[in-house]
C-alpha positions in Angstrom: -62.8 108.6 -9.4 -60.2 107.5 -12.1 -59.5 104.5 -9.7 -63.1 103.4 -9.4 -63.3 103.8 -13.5 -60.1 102.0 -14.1 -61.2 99.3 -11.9 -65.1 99.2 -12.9 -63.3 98.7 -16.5 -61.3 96.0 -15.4 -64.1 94.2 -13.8 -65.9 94.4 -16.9 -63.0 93.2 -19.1 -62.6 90.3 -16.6 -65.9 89.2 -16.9 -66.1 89.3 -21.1 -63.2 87.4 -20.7 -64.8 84.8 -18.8 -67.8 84.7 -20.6 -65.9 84.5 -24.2 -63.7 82.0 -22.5 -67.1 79.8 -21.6 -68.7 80.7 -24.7 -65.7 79.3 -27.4 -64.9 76.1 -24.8 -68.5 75.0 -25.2 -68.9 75.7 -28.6 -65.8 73.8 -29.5 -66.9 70.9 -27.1 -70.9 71.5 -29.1 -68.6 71.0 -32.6 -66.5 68.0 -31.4 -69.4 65.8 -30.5 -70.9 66.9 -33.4 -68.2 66.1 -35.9 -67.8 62.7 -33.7 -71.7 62.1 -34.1 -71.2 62.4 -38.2 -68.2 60.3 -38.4 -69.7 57.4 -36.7 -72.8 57.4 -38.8 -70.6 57.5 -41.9 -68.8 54.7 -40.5 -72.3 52.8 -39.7 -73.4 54.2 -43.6 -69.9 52.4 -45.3 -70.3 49.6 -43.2 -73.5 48.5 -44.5 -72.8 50.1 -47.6 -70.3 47.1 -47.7 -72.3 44.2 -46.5 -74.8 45.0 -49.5 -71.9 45.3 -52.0 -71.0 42.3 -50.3 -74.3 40.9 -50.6 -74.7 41.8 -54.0 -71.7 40.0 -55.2 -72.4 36.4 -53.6 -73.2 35.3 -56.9 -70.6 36.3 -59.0 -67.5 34.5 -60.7 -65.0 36.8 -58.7 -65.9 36.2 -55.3 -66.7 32.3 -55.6 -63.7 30.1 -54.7 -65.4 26.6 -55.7 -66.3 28.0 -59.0 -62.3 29.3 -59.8 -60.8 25.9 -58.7 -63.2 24.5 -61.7 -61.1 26.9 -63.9 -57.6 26.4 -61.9 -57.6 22.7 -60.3 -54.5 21.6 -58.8 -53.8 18.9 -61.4 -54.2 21.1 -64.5 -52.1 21.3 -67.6 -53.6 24.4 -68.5 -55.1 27.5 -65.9 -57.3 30.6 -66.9 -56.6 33.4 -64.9 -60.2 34.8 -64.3 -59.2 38.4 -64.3 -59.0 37.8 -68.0 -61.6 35.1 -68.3 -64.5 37.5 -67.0 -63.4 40.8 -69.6 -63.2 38.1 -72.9 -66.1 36.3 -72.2 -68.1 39.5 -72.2 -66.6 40.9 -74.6 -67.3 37.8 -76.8 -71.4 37.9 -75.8 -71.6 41.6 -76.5 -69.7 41.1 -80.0 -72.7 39.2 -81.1 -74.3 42.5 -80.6 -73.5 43.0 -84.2 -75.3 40.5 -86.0 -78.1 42.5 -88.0 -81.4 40.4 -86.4 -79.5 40.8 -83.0 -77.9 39.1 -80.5 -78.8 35.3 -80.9 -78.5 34.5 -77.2 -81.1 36.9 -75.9 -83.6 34.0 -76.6 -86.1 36.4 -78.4 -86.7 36.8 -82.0 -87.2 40.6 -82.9 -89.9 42.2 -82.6 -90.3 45.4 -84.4 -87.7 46.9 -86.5 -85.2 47.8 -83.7 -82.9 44.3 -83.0 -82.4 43.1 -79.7 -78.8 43.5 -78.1 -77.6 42.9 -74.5 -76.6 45.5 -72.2 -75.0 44.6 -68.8 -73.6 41.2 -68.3 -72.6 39.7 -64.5 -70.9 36.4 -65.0 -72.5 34.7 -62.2 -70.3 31.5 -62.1 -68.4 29.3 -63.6 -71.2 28.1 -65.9 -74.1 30.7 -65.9 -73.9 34.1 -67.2 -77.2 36.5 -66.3 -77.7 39.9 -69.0 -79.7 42.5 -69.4 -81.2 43.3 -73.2 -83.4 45.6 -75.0 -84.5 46.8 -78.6 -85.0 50.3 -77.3 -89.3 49.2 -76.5 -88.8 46.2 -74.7 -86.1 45.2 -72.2 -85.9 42.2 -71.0 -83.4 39.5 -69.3 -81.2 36.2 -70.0 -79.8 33.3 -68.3 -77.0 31.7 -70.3 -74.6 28.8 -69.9 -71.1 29.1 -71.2 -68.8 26.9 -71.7 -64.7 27.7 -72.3 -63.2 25.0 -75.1 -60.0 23.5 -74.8 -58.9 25.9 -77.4 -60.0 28.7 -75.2 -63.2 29.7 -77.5 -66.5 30.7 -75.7 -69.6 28.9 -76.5 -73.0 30.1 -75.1 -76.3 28.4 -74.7 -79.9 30.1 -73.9 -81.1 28.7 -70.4 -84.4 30.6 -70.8 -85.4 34.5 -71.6 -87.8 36.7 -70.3 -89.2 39.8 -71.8 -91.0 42.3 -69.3 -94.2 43.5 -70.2 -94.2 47.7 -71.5 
């Protein structure tokens, strides 16, 4: 009788063995494909995350070769390196932030009591500037030539402004 039990026991081991054994390999093989399944589709996801960033910044000062030799031609005197270029001509539109009736270069005279300033600024070349402005009712947005003097001054002209309706 103690035989039979011991090896009725065993038996029963043998086979949770067996079955845990099955049960953990396919679980693990479940959680691999799984895992594999999430890091391709956050590959996919980053991949066209960077073709619309890449998208996105066709028109911009940083990725446009043609417009940088402008600034840096093979026979010039004098370069501008356009990692400082971009910062100070921003930083020279949005100082004009200051003047009490607003910035000049938004294009539109105010219109209330709140002044018009410019928000965001993309620098879309080596001649046209795009911005964002408001006066905390209206927004609105900018197109704007610039032009770098010999003496390294910014100058800015209005190209034409554009007020969306509220």
């Amino acid at each position: 009788m103690k035989k039979s039990l011991l090896l009725y026991l065993f038996i029963l081991v043998l086979l949770l063995n067996v079955f845990t054994y099955k049960y953990f390999s396919s679980e693990l093989a479940f959680e691999k494909s799984r895992s594999e399944n999430t890091a391709k589709k956050w590959k996919d996801s980053l991949l066209v995350s960077n073709n619309k960033l890449a998208d996105a910044n066709y028109f911009s000062l940083e990725n446009n070769e043609n417009a940088q030799n402008y600034f840096n031609p093979d026979n010039a005197k004098k370069t501008i390196l356009i990692e400082k270029l971009i910062p100070s001509v921003t930083e020279k539109l949005m100082d004009l932030n200051a003047n009490p009736k607003g910035n000049p270069y938004t294009g539109q005279d105010q219109i209330g009591t709140n002044k018009f300033s410019i928000n965001k600024v993309k620098i879309l070349n080596h001649r046209w500037i795009i911005a964002d402005f408001n006066d905390g009712d209206y927004w609105g947005e900018v197109l704007l030539k610039y032009f770098v003097n010999e003496d390294e001054s910014v100058s800015f002209e209005t190209i034409q402004s554009f007020i969306y309706q509220k």
